[in-house]
N, C-alpha and C positions, 0 to 999 in steps of 0.2 A: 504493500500500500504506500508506504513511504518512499518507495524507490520511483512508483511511476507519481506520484503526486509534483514529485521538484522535478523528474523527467519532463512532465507536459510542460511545466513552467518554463525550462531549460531549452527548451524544443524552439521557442519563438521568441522568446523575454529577451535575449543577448543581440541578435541581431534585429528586432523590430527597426531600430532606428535606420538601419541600412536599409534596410526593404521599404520603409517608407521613401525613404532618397532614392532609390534607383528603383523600384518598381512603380510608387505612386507620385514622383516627385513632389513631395511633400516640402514643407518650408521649416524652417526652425521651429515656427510658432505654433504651425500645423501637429510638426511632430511633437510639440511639449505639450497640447492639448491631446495625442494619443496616449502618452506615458503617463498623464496626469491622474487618466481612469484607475489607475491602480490606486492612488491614493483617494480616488472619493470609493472605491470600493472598499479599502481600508477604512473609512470614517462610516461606510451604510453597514459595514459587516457584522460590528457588535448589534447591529440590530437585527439583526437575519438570525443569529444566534443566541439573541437576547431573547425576543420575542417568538420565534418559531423552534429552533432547534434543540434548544433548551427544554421547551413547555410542552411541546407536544409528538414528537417524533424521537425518535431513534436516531442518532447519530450518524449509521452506519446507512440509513437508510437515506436521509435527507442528501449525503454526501453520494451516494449514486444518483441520486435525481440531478443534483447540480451538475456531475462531471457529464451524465449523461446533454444532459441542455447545452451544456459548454462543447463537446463533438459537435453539435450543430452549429452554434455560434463559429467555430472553431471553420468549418466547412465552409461560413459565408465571407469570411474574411478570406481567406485561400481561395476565394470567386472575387473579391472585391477587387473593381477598377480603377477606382479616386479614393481619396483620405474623406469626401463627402461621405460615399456608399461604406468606406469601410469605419467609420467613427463609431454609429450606433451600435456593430455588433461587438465591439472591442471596448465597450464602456458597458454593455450587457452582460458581455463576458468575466471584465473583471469584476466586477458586481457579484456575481456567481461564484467566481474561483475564489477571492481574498476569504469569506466565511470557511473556505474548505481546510485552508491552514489550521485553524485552530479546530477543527471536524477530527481531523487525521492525527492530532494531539490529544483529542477528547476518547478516541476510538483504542490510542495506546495505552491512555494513563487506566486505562478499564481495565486492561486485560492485562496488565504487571503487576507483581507484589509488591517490588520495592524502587520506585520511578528515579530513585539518586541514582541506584547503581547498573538499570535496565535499560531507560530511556534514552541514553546520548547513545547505547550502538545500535538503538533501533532508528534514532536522529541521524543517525551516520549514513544509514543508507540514501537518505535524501540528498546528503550533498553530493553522493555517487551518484542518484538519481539527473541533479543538474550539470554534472560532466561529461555523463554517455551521448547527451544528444550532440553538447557542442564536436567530440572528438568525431562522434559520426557525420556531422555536416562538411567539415573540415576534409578527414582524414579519408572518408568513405565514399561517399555520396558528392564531396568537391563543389556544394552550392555557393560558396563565397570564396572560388576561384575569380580573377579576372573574368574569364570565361562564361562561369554560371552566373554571375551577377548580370554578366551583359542579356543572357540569354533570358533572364528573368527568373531562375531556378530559385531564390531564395523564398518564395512563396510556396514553397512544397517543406518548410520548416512548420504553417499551419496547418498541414494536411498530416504532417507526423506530430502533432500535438492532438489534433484532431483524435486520428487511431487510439494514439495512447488514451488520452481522456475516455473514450467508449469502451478500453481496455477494463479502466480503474470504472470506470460506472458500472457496468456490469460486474464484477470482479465485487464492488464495495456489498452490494445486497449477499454474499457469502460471509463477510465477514462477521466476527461476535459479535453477538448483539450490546450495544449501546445504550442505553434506556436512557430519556431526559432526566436530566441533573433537578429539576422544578419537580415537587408533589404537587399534585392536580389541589386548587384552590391557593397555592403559594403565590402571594403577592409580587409580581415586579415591577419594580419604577425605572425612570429613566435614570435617574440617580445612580443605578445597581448597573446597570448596560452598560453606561456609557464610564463607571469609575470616577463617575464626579465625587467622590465621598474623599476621596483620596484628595484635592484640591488643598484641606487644609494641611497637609503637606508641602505647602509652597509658605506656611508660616514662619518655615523656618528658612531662612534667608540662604545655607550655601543651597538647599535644595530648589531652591528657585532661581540660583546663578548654573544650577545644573539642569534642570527644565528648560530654560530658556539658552543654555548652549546646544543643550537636545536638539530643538528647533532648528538652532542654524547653522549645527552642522550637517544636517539633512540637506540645506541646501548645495554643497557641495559633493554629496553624496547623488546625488540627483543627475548632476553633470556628468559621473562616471556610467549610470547607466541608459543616460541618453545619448551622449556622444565617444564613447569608449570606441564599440564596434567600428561606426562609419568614420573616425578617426584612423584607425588602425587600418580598415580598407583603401581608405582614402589615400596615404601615404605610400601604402604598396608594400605590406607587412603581408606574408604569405599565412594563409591558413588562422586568421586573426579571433575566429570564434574556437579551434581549438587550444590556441595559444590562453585567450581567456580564462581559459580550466583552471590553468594556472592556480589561479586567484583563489578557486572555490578550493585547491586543494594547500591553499597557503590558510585558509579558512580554519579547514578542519584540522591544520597540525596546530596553526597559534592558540587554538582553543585551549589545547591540554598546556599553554603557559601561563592561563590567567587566574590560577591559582596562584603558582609560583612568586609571580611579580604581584598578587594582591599580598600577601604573606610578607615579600622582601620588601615591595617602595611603598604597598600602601594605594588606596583608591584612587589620589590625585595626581599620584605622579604616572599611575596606570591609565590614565585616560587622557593625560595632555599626550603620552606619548602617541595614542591614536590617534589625537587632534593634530599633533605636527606629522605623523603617517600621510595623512590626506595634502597636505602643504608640500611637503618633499616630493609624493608619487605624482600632482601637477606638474611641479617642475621639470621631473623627470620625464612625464609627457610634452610639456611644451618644447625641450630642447634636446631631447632622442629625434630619432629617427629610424628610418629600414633598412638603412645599411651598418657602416661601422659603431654607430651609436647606439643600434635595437637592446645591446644590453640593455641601456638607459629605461627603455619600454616597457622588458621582460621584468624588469624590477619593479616598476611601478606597479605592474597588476600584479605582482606574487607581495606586493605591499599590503593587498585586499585583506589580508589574514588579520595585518595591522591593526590595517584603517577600522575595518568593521569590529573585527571582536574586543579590540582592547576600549573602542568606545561604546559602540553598541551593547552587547553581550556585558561588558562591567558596568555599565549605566545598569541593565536588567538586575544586577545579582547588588548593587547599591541600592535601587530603588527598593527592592526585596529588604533587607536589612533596615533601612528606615520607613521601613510603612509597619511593617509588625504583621501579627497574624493576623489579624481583622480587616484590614486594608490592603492587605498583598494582590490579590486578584485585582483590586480598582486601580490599584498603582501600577499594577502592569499595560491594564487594560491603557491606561491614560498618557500614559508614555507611548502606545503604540500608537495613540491616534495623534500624540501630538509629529511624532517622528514622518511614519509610513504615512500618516494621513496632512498635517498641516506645512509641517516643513519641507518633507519633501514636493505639495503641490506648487508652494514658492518655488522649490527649485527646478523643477521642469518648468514652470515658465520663465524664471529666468532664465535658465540654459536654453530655452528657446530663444529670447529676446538676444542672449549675445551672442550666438550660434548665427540669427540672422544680419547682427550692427556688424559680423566681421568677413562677411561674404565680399567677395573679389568680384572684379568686374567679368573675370573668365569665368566665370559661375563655381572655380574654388571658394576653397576657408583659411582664412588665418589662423590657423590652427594655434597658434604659440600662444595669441591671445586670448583664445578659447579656456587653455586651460590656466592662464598666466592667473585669470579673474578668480576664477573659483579656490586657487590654491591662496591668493590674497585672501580673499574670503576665510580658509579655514585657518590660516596663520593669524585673523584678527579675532576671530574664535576662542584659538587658543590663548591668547595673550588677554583676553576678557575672563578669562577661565580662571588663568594661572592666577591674578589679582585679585579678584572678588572672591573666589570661590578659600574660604581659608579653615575649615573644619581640619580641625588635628587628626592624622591619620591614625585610622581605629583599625585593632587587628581584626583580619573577617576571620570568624570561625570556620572550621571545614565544615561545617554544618550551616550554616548559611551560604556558605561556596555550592556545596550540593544544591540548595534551594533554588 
């Protein structure tokens, strides 16, 4: 379940941005308005989950119907001619697939005894899951050859998302039964969905210089997965979505460090070092290149391990530690929406807006300045962080590490 679930995502997510550019030529702003659907699907989710999947269905069941709906959706986009026809079903779609995340979470915590020591290698296969498609498009199949871009090939990345999704749809109705988390007559407010409870959480001052760095490092985070792909095509980087993997398998090793360095530097030195991650792998994007410089490149995406988990993943496991047992679920829930859902919607339209202010007259991109802005961005980030943020570093326990 978890292998095809990050497979479909993996299947179309990495190279969208190129296939709007060469298949539907799409415009910067065009494409930050396709990439953005993820994030209000991220903000409509806790309510598909809140309200419906929670209260009256089966987990295992609801998540078949979605993946199932999503093959179709999946189908129309893989037909779609303009970024007009292909909008609605790509904003439907991810409406659908973001509640499936936390589905396929709900489905494993059910059926493990003990989720500290079970969950991260049934987790694991997911991130294998988002690697198979890229090596296969790359290494197999050659869709983001010179060649296949020309020919249009890169549209058959939605028709293997497609498959898979009717894979896991069908597939999901086998799986152990799920039963809703809600007893019939249990109250739910918006309050409870959405994690507003958690809010008084911002009373305390570093966690609100950490909330509000949350946000906007999302927006550079935003830039890497809109303009990474047709960046690296662009330039003439061979096999650029299996190069990519890279990243998700620099992902899964830095994981197992973020105990270590919680233990030796402490919270806030563990997480400026993610925030200078994102600052340095810009640089290294803006002034690499495809030939003797591609080191510079390869580094920057095997950064991702960095970038993401020592901010992202230690932002979840702090958040965790200061909400307490009562507010953990609202705390996470609100972090996810302000991340995946508000900052990152800024930052697909920004990365749109500079993605189009740096267009050439030969209908290239300044690429240098593409990513010059974002890595300023996260270096101003970090230096908002390092100042304001001044909570003496508290030892994590490994029992809030596991949490």
């Amino acid at each position: 379940m978890m292998f095809l679930e990050f497979f479909i995502w993996g299947s179309w997510f990495v190279t969208l941005a190129t296939f709007l550019d060469k298949n539907l030529s799409a415009t910067g702003s065009q494409t930050a308005s396709v990439f953005s659907t993820q994030s209000w699907g991220a903000i409509i989710a806790p309510f598909i989950i809140g309200l419906i999947a929670d209260r009256f269905f089966n987990a295992e069941k609801i998540l078949g119907v979605l993946h199932l709906i999503g093959a179709l959706l999946m189908y129309q986009m893989y037909n779609a001619v303009n970024v007009e026809v292909f909008y609605p079903y790509v904003l439907g779609y991810m409406i659908l697939f973001m509640p499936t995340l936390a589905l396929v979470n709900s489905v494993s915590f059910n059926q493990i005894k003990d989720a500290e020591k079970e969950f991260s290698s049934i987790r694991f296969w997911g991130t294998i899951g988002w690697i198979v498609p890229g090596l296969l498009i790359s290494y197999l199949f050659l869709w983001d050859t010179p060649q296949g871009l020309k020919s249009g090939l890169l549209k058959n990345t939605f028709l293997m998302a497609g498959i898979a999704s009717l894979i896991l749809g069908l597939f999901s109705f086998a799986l152990p039964k799920t039963p809703p988390k809600v007893t019939k007559g249990e109250k739910v407010n918006l309050s409870d969905i959405l994690g507003l409870d958690a809010l008084r959480l911002l009373k305390d001052k570093n966690f609100a210089v950490f909330f509000i760095s949350a946000i906007l490092i999302s927006i550079p985070l935003a830039f890497y997965y809109q303009n990474a792909h047709p960046f690296l095509s662009a330039i003439g980087v061979n096999e650029p979505t299996g190069k990519m993997a890279i990243g998700q398998v620099s992902e899964a090793l830095f994981l197992l460090l973020i105990p270590v360095f919680f233990k030796r530097f402490g919270f806030k030195t563990t997480i400026l070092v993610g925030m200078l991650a994102w600052a340095v792998r810009y640089v290294l994007f803006a002034y690499g290149n495809a030939g003797e410089l591609s080191f510079m490149l390869l580094t920057g995406i095997a950064l991702h391990g960095v970038c993401y988990d020592f901010f992202f993943v230690s932002g979840q496991i702090y958040t965790n530690s200061k909400a307490g047992e009562k507010y953990k679920s609202a705390a996470q829930g609100l972090i996810t929406l302000a991340t995946y859902g508000v900052g990152m919607l800024i930052g697909f339209e920004v990365a749109g807006m500079i993605t189009d202010s740096y267009k050439i007259a030969d209908g290239s991109t300044d690429w240098k300045m593409v990513w010059i802005i974002p890595a300023g961005i996260a270096l101003a980030v970090f230096l908002l962080f390092s100042i304001f943020f001044n909570e003496k570093n508290k030892e994590i326990t490994s029992s809030t590490l596991n949490n």
